[in-house]
C-alpha positions as CSV (number, residue, x, y, z in Angstrom):
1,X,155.4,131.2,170.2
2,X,152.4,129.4,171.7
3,X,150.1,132.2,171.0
4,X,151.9,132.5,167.4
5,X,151.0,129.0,166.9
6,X,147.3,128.9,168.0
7,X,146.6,131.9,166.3
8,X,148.3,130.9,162.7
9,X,145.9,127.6,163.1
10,X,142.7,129.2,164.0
11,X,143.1,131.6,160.7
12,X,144.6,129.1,158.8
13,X,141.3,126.5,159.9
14,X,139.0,129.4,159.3
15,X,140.3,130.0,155.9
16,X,139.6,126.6,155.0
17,X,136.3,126.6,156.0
18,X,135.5,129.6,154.3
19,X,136.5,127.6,150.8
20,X,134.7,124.5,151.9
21,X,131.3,126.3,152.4
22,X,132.0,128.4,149.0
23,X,132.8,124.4,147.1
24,X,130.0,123.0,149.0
25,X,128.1,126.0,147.1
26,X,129.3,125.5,144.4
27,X,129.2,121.8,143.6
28,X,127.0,120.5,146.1
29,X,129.2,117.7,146.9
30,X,128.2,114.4,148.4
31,X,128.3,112.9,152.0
32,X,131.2,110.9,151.1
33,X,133.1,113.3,148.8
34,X,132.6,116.2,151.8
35,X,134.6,113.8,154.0
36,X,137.5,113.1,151.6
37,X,137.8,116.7,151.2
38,X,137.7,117.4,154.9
39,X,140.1,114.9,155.6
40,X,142.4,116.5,153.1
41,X,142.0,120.2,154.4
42,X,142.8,118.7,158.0
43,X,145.9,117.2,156.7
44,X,147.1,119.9,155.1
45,X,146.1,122.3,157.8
46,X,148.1,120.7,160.4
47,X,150.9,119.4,157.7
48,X,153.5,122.0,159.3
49,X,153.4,120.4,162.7
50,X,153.3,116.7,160.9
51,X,156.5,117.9,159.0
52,X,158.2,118.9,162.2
53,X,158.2,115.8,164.2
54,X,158.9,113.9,161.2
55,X,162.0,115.3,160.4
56,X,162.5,115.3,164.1
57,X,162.4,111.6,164.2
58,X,164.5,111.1,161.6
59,X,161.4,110.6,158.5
60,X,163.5,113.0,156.3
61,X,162.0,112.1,152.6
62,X,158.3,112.2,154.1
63,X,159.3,115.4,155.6
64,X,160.3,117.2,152.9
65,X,157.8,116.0,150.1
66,X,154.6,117.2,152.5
67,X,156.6,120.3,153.5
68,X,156.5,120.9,149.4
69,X,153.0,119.9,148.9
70,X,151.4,121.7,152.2
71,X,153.3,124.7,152.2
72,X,152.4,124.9,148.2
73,X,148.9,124.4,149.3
74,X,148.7,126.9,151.5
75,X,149.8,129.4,148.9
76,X,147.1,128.2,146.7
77,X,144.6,128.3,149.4
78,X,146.1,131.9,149.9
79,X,145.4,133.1,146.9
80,X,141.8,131.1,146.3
81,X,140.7,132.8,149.3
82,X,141.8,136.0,148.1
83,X,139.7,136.1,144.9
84,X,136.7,134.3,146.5
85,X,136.6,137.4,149.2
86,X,137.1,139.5,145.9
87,X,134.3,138.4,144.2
88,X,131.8,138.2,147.8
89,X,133.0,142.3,147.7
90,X,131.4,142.7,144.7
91,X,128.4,141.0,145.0
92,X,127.8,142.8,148.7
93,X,128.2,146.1,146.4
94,X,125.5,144.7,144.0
95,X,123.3,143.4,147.0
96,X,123.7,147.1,148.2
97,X,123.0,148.9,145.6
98,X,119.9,146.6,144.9
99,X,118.5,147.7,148.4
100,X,119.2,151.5,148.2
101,X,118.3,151.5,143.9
102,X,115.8,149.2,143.3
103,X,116.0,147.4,139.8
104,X,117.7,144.2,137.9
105,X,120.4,143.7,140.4
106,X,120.4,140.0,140.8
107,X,120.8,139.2,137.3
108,X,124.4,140.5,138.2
109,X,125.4,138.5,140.9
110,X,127.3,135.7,139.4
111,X,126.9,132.1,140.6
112,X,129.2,130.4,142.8
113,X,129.4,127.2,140.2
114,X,130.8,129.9,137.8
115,X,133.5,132.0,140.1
116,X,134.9,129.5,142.2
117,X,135.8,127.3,139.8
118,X,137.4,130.2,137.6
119,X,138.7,131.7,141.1
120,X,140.2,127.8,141.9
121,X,142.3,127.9,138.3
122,X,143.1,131.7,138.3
123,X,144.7,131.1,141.5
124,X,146.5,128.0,140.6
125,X,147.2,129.8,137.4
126,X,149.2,132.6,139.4
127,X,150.3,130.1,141.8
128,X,152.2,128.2,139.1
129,X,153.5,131.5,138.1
130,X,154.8,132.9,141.5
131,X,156.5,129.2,142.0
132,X,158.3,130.3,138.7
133,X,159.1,133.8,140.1
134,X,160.6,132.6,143.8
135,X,163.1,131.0,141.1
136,X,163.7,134.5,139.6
137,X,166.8,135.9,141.8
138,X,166.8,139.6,141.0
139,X,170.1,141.8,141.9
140,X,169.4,145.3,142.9
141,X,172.2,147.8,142.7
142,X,172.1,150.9,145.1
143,X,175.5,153.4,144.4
144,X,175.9,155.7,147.7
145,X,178.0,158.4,147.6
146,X,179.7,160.1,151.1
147,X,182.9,161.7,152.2
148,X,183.3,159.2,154.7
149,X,184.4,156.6,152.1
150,X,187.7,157.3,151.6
151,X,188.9,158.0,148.5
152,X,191.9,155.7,148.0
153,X,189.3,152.7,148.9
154,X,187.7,153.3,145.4
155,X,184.5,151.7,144.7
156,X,183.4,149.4,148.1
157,X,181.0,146.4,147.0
158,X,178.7,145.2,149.8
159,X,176.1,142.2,148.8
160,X,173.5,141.6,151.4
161,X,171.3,138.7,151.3
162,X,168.4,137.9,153.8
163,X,165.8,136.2,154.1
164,X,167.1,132.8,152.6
165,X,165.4,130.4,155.1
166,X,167.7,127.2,154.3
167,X,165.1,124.5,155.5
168,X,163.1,122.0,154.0
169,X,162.5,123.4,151.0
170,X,164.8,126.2,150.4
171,X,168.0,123.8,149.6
172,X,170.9,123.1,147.3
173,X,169.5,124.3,143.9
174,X,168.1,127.3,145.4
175,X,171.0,128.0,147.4
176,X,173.3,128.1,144.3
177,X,171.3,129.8,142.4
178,X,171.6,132.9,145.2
179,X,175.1,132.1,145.2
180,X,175.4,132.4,141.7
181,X,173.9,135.9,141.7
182,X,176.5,136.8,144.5
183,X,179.4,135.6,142.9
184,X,178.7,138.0,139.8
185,X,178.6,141.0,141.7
186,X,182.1,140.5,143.4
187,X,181.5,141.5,146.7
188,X,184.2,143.4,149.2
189,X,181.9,142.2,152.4
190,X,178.9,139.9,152.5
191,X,176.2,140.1,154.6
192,X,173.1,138.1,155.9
193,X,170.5,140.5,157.8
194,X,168.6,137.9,159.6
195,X,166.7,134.5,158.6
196,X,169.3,132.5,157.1
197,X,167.9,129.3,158.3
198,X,164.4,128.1,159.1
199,X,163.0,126.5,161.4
200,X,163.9,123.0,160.6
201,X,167.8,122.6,160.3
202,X,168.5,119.6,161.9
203,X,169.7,118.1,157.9
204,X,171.5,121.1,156.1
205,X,174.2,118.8,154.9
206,X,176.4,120.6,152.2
207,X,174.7,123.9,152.6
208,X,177.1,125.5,155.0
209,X,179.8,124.3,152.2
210,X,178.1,125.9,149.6
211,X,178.1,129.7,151.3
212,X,182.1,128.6,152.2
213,X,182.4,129.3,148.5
214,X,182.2,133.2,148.6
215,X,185.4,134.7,150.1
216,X,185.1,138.4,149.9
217,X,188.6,140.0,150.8
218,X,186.9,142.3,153.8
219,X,184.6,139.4,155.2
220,X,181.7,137.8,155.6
221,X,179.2,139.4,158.7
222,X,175.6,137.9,159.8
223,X,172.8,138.7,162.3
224,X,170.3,137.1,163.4
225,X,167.0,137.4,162.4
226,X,163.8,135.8,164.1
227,X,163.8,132.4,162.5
228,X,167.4,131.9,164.2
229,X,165.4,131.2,167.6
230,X,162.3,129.8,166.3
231,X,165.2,126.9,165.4
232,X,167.5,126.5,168.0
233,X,170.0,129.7,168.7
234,X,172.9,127.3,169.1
235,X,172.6,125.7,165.9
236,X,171.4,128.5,164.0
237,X,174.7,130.3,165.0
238,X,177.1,127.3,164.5
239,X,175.3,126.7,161.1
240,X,176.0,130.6,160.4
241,X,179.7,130.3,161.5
242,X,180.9,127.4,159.4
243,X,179.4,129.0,156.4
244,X,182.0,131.7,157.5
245,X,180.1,134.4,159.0
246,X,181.1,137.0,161.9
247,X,177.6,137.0,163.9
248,X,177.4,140.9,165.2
249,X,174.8,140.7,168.7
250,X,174.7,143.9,169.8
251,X,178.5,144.7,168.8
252,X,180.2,146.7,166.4
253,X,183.2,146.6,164.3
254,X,185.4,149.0,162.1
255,X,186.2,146.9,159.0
256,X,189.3,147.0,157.4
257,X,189.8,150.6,158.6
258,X,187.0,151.9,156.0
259,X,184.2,151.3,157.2
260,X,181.7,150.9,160.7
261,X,179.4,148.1,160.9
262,X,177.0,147.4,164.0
263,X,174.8,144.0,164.2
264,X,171.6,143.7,166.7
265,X,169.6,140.9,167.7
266,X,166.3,140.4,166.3
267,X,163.7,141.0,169.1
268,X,162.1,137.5,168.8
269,X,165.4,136.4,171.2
270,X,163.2,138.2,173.8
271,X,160.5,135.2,174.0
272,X,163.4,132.5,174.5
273,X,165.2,135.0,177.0
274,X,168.2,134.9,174.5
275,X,167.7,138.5,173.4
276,X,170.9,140.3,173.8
277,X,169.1,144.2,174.7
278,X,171.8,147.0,173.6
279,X,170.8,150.7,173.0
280,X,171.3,151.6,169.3
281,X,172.7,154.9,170.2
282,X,175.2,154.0,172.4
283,X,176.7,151.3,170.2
284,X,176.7,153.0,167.3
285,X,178.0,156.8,169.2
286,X,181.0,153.7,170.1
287,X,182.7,153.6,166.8
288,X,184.6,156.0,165.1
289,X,182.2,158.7,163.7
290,X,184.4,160.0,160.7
291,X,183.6,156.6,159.3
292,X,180.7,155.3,157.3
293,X,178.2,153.6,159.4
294,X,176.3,150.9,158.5
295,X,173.6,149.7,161.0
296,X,172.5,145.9,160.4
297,X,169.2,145.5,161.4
298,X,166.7,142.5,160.2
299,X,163.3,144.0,161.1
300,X,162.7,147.4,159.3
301,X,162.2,149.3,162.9
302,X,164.0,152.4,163.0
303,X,165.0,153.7,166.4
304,X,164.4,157.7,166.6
305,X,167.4,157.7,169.0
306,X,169.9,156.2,166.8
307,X,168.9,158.4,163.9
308,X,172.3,160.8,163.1
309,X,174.8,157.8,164.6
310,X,174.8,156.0,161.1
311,X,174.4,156.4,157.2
312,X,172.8,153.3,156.2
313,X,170.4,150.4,157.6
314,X,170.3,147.6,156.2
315,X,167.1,145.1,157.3
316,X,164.9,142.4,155.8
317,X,162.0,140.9,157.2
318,X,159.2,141.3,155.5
319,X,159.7,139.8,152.1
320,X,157.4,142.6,150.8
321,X,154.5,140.6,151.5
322,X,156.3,138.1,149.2
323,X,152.4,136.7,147.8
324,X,150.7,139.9,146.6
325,X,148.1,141.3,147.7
326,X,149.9,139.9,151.0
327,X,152.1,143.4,151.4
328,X,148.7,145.3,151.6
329,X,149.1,143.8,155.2
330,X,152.7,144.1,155.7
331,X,152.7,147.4,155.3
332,X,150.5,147.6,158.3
333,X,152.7,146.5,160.7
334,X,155.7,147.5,158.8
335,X,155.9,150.9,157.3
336,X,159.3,150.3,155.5
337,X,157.9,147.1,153.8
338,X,160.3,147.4,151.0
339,X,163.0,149.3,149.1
340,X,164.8,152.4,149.9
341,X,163.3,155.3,152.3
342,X,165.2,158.5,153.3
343,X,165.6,158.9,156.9
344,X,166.8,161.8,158.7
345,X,169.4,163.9,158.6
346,X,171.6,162.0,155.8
347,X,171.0,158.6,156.2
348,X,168.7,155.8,154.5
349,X,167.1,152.7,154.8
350,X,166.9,150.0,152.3
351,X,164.5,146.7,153.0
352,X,165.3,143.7,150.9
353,X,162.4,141.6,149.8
354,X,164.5,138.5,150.6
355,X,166.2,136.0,149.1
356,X,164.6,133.1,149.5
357,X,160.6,131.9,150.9
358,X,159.2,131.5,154.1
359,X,156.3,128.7,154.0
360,X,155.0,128.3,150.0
361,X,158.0,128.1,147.5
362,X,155.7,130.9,146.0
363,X,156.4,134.5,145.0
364,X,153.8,136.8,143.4
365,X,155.2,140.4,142.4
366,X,157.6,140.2,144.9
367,X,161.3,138.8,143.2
368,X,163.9,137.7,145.5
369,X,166.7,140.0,145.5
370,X,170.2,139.8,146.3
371,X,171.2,143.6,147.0
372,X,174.6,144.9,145.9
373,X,175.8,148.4,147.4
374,X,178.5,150.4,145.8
375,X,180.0,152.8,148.0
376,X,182.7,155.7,146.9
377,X,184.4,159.0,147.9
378,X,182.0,162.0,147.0
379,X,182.8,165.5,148.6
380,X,179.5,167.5,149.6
């Protein structure tokens, strides 16, 4: 978490330097002026850590309006910086080009007092969108089909969310909007893959009530995902329980006689040596095999071993990048970055884009999702 930590700030500072040099370019700024704006990057740079001990010692208002405007901030800054690097691309091509074809090229480099101030209001432009579109629940349907299910269960309605990261800013009104989009779908079972709080949760008053609201008839089931240890395991999982879940670490279940489900712990429980270590294989070879298997996972990892012992895994995580062109870097680290994938022999993944936002209230291409599966009988 320590390393985490100074790494997010050292990129997070060096990104603000990069778009004070390009507005000091721009707009040549005064002495005094430089200093305001300094001052205010600073601020807003170390505004997550402000937030924390604030709401730890009991400033709740001033907590939550800076968590709003920093974490906003940063996903302006986020996507200023992306443009900015955008248009320096282009001019190193023209600089280039200049040096290896000699001719007018410098009449084509633009100016900084032009681009960053069209970069500054295209980004706040999108930013203003993607605070609209984090609003924008979107319910994805995926129908799977396997003699496992038996027929007299008829159609079997799973809704997963994940992702919501209840907090200081994902609250009520977001909350029952995601609610909202649950109720709809009618679920058999409920489940949360991971992330369900953040990392401040000390005042989730009425929240817990809220998710007391859905009842499916086979049960509400919840893992945990990373942000459960980043805020305290104990109250992550009490939090979890009196909204009604079953937390699955490392165990396995056969619901209602129809189906297998299998929870594991996300690997961040390793760092607060709170990890509970289970081989996939063996929990999964555990349960009845006949059954449909459903493997809860939140990060998209699949284990090679495992691979034959269930149908379908169900993980989170990534949020798709959530801010595009984000996911270009998501899908580094995390091949399955989003949607459905195949995996062999008969099985697939699917990786929800999340229900709620980490850090800025801000989604760009990316829609929340709440995920509804519809299982039946087929014969093959």
């Amino acid at each position: 978490m320590s390393l985490f930590l100074l790494t997010f700030f050292l990129l997070y500072g060096a990104l603000h330097f990069y778009l004070l040099v390009k507005a000091k370019q721009a707009f040549s700024p005064g002495m005094a002026f430089t200093i305001v704006l300094i001052l205010f990057m600073l601020l807003m740079i170390t505004a997550p850590l402000i937030v924390y001990f604030s709401e730890k010692h009991g400033f709740i208002s001033w907590a939550r309006f800076l968590a709003f405007v920093g974490y906003c901030w940063m996903g302006f800054v986020f996507l200023c910086f992306c443009c900015l690097i955008a248009v320096d691309l282009c001019r190193l091509f023209i600089f280039a080009g200049g040096l290896l074809f000699p001719g007018p090229w410098a009449a084509l480099v633009p100016s900084p007092k032009y681009y960053f101030p069209l970069s500054v209001l295209l980004s706040l432009a999108v930013a203003l969108f993607g605070y609209s579109e984090a609003q924008s629940i979107r319910t994805e349907r995926i129908v799977v089909s396997s003699p496992k299910i038996p027929r007299e269960a008829g159609r079997v309605r799973i809704v997963q969310i994940s992702d919501v990261h209840l907090g200081m800013i994902v609250r009520h009104a977001r909350l029952s909007g995601i609610i909202r989009e649950v109720k709809k779908a009618g679920p058999d079972l409920l489940i949360s893959t991971g992330d369900l709080v953040d990392g401040q949760i000390n005042n989730l008053a009425g929240l817990a009530e809220i998710l007391r609201e859905i009842t499916p008839r086979y049960g509400k089931f919840a893992i945990t995902g990373n942000h459960e240890f980043y805020a305290g395991l104990a109250q992550s999982l009490d939090f979890a329980r009196r909204a009604g879940f079953t937390i699955l670490r490392g165990e396995g279940l056969t619901v209602a006689g129809l189906i297998n489900l299998a929870g594991v712990d996300d690997p961040a429980g390793k760092g607060f040596g709170l990890y509970r270590a289970v081989s996939e294989k063996e929990l999964l070879a555990n349960l009845p095999q006949e059954k449909f298997t459903i493997l809860l996972k939140h990060r998209p990892e699949v284990e090679n071993a495992a691979l034959g012992f269930f149908d379908l895994q169900i993980s989170g995580h990534t949020h798709k990048g959530q801010i595009f062109p984000f996911r270009l870097l998501t899908r580094i680290f995390y091949p399955y970055y989003g949607g459905s994938f195949p995996l062999p022999p008969y099985a697939f993944l699917h990786v929800s884009r999340g229900s709620g936002t980490w850090g800025p209230p801000i989604r760009f291409l990316t829609p929340p999702e709440v995920t509804v599966y519809e299982l039946f009988h087929e014969d093959k």
